[in-house]
N, C-alpha and C positions, 0 to 999 in steps of 0.2 A: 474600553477595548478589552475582549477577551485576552488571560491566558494563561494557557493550557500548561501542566507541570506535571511531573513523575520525579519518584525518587527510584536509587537503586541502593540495595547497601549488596556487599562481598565481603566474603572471610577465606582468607586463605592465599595463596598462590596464582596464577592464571588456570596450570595445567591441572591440580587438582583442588582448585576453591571452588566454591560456588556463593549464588549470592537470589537476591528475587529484584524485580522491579513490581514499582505500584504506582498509579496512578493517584492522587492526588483527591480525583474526584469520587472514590472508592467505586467506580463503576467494576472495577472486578480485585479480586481480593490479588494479593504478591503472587508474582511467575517465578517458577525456578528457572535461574540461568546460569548458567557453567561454560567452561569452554568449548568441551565435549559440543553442546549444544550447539554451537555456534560452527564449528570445523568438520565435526562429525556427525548432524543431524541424532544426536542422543532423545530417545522418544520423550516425554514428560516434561521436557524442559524446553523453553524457547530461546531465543537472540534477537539482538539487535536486529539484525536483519530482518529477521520472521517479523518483529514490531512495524519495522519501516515499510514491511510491502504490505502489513493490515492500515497503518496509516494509508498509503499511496492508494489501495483500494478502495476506500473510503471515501475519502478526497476525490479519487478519479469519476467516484459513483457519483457523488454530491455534484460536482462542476458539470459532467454530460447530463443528468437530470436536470441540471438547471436551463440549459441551452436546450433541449427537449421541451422543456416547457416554455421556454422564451419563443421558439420554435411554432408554437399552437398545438404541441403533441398530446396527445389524452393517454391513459390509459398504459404510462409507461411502467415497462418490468426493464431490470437489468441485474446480470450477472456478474460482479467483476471480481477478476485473481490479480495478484502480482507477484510475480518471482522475482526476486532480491537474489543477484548471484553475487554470489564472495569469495575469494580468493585469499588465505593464509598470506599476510606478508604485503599483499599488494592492496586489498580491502576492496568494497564495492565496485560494482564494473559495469553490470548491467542491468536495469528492472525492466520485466516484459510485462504491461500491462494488457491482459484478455478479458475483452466485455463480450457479453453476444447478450442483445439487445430489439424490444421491440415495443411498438404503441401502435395504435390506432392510424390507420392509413400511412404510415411511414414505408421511404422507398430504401432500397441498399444504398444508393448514392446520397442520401439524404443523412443517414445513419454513417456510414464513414464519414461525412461531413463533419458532422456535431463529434466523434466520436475523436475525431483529430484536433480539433478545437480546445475541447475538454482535455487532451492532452496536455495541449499547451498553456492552459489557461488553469490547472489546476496548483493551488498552490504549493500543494507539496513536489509536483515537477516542476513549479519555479523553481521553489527552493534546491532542488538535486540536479537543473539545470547546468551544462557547462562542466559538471563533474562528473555528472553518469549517463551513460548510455541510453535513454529509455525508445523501449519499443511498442510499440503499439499492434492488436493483434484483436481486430472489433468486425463480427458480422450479426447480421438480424438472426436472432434467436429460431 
């Protein structure tokens, strides 16, 4: 069984330390991450959050391409965001996942189908299940 690991290191304070995370697998070299980053969108540097909704996008992509093609769909493209909202104090609240999505003879009803599905079935909105909000925001491309 796969798994997946990151490390982080930090120097300094909250308000004015900083620090990077990496991945494990070196698929991309240390992110700088700071507070700033995280409360005030500081540009150059990322956050937990920003990390979670490139996770949850990913995840979300993988799981509705998989029931697309479980489906008999050919020919699939897909688009997907996620916004990780955060809140100072109170911490995650809500991720709005947006696909806009299409394959070969696929209908809108067909695609909100699978695209609700893969909501639920994806594992990284298992896992934030019951804790965060998630929304869903998926039309044919």
């Amino acid at each position: 069984m796969p798994v997946s690991r990151a490390d982080a290191s930090w120097e300094g304070d909250l308000a004015h330390g900083g620090g990077k995370v990496r991945p494990a697998s070196g698929a991309f070299a240390g992110l700088p991450i700071t507070w700033a980053s995280r409360a005030e969108r500081s540009e150059g540097n990322t956050s937990p959050e920003e990390l979670i909704a490139a996770a949850h996008a990913a995840c979300y992509s993988m799981a509705l391409s998989n029931g697309m093609g479980k489906a008999g769909l050919t020919d699939i493209v897909l688009q997907t965001g996620a916004e990780v909202e955060f809140i100072p104090g109170t911490g995650i609240t809500t991720i709005t996942l947006t696909v806009r999505g299409k394959a070969a003879g696929m209908e809108a009803s067909q695609f909100t189908e699978l695209a609700e599905a893969a909501k639920e079935g994806c594992p990284v909105s298992q896992a934030l299940k019951g804790n965060v909000e998630i929304k869903l925001d998926a039309a044919l491309a």
